[in-house]
N, C-alpha and C positions, 0 to 999 in steps of 0.2 A: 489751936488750928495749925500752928508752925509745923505739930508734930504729923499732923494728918498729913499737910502739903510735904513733908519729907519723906513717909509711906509714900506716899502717889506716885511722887518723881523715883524713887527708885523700884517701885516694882515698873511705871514709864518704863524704866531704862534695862530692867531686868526683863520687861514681856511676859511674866510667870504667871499663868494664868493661876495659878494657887495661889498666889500673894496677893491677888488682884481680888480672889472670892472673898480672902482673909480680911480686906480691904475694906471691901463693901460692908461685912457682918461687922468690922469695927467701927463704921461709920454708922449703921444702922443702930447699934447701940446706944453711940451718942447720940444720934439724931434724937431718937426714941428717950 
């Protein structure tokens, strides 16, 4: 989870709406 919350905060800080989709579909994976 550490590595998840450190994706988050820097796409946060970066705004990158592509890092953010990237985001989601990696979380989505592991969710799943």
């Amino acid at each position: 989870m550490a590595f998840y919350m450190d994706l988050k905060e820097k796409c946060n800080v970066h705004g990158d709406d592509f890092k953010n989709r990237l985001l989601t579909i990696l979380t989505l994976k592991y969710t799943l």
